[in-house]
C-alpha positions in Angstrom: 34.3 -39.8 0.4 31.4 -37.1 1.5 32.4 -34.5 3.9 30.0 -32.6 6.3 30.0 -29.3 6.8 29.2 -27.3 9.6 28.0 -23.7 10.4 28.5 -21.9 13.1 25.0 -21.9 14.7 23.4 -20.4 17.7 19.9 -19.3 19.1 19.0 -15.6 18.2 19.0 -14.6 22.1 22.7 -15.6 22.0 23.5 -14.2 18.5 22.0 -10.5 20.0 25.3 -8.3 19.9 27.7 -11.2 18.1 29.2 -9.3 14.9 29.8 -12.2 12.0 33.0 -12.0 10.2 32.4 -10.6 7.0 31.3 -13.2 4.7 30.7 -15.8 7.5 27.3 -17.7 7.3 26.0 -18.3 10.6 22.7 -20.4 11.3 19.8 -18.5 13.6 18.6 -21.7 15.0 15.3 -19.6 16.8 14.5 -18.5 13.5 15.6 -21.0 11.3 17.5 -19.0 8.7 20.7 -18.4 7.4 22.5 -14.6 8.7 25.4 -13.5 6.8 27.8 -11.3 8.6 29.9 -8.1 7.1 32.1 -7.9 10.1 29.7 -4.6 11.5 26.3 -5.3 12.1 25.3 -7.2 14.6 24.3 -10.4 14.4 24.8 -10.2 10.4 22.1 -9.1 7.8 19.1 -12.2 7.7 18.9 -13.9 4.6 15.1 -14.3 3.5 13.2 -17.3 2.8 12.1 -18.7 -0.1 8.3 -18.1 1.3 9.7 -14.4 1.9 10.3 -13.5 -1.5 7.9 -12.8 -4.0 10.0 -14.1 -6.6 9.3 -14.9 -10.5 5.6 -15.0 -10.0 2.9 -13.2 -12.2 -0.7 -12.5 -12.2 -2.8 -11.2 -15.1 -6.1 -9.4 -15.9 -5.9 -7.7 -12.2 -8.8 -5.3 -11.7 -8.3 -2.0 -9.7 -10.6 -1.4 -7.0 -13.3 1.0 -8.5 -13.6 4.6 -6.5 -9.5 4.3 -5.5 -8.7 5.0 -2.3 -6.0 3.0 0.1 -7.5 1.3 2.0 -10.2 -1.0 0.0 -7.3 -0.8 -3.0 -6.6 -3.9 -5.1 -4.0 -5.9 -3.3 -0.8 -6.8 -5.8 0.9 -10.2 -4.5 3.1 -11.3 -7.8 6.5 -9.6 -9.1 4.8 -9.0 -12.2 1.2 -7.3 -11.8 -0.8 -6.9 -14.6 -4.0 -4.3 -14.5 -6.3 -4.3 -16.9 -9.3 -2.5 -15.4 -8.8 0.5 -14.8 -12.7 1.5 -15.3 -12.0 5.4 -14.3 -9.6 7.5 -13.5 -7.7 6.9 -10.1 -9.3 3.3 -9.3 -6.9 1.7 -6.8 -4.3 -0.9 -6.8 -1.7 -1.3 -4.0 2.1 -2.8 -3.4 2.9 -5.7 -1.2 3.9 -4.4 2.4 7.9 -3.6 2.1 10.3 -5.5 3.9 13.7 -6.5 2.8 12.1 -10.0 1.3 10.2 -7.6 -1.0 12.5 -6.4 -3.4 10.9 -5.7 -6.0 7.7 -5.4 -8.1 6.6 -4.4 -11.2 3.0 -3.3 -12.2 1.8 -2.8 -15.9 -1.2 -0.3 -16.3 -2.9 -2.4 -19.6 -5.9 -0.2 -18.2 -8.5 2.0 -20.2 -7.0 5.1 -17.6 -4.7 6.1 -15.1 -4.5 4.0 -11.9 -3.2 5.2 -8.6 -0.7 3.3 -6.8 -0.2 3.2 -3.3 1.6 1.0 -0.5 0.3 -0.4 2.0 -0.5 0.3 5.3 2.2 3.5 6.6 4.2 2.4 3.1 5.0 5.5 0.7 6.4 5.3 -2.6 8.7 7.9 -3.7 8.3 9.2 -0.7 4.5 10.4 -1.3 2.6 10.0 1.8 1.4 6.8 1.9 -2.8 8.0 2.1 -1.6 9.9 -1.8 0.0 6.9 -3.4 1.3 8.1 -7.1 -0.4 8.0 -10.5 0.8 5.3 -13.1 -0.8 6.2 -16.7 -2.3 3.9 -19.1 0.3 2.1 -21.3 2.8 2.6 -18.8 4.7 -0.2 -16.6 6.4 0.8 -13.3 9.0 -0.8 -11.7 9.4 -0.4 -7.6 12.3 -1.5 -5.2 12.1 -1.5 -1.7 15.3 -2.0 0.3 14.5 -1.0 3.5 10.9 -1.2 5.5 8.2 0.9 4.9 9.9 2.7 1.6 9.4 2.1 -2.1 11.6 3.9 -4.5 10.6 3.6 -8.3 9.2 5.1 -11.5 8.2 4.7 -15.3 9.6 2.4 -18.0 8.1 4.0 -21.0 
């Protein structure tokens, strides 16, 4: 015998200023996702989507935008980012913009020098302004987190 299950489930206009029981699922049906409450925040913290999440994806032989900078910087869309030109010092690659779907990346400098790393847009990393970016050395892989909008917190594996 199957048995269904129901969530409790509501447009986002009427789940503005509902507080979800902590560990209650509720369904955003406005937005279609999932919203798991800890009993405080209103409606609940939004789980992400799959689409949301850059999740066990790689891409290889990335070359750095030549003459660095933010703005024309080599855009980094995988988990796992691997540069391997890095033609002179400071040539540009940049993080994904930071949102709670984007948890995490991680960028291996396989490059002949030292690449800077910025975010994008207003993003900062370590909180370096986000026009300075940080430098990540040749050889070296970095790993960045970012749990909250706007912020990436990171640094060096070897």
């Amino acid at each position: 015998m199957s048995v269904q299950l129901q969530i409790r489930r509501n447009s986002a206009a009427n789940l503005a200023g509902f507080v979800a029981a902590q560990g209650e699922i509720i369904a955003d049906t406005t937005n279609n996702r999932l919203i798991l409450g800890d009993g405080t925040t209103s409606p609940g913290w939004a789980m992400a989507k799959l689409a949301e999440v850059l999740l066990n994806s790689q891409a290889d032989t990335i070359a750095a935008h030549a003459g660095g900078g933010q703005a024309s910087a080599t855009l980094l869309v995988a988990t796992i980012n691997r540069v391997t030109t890095v033609a002179s010092a400071a040539d540009s690659v940049k993080l994904s913009p930071s949102s709670q779907a984007n948890v995490l990346q991680i960028v291996i400098n396989d490059g002949a020098n030292a690449l800077q790393l910025f975010g994008s847009g207003s993003d900062t990393i370590n909180g370096a302004a986000a026009t300075t970016g940080i430098s990540l050395a040749a050889g070296k892989v970095g790993i960045f987190f970012s749990s909250s909008a706007g912020i990436w917190r990171g640094g060096t594996l070897n």
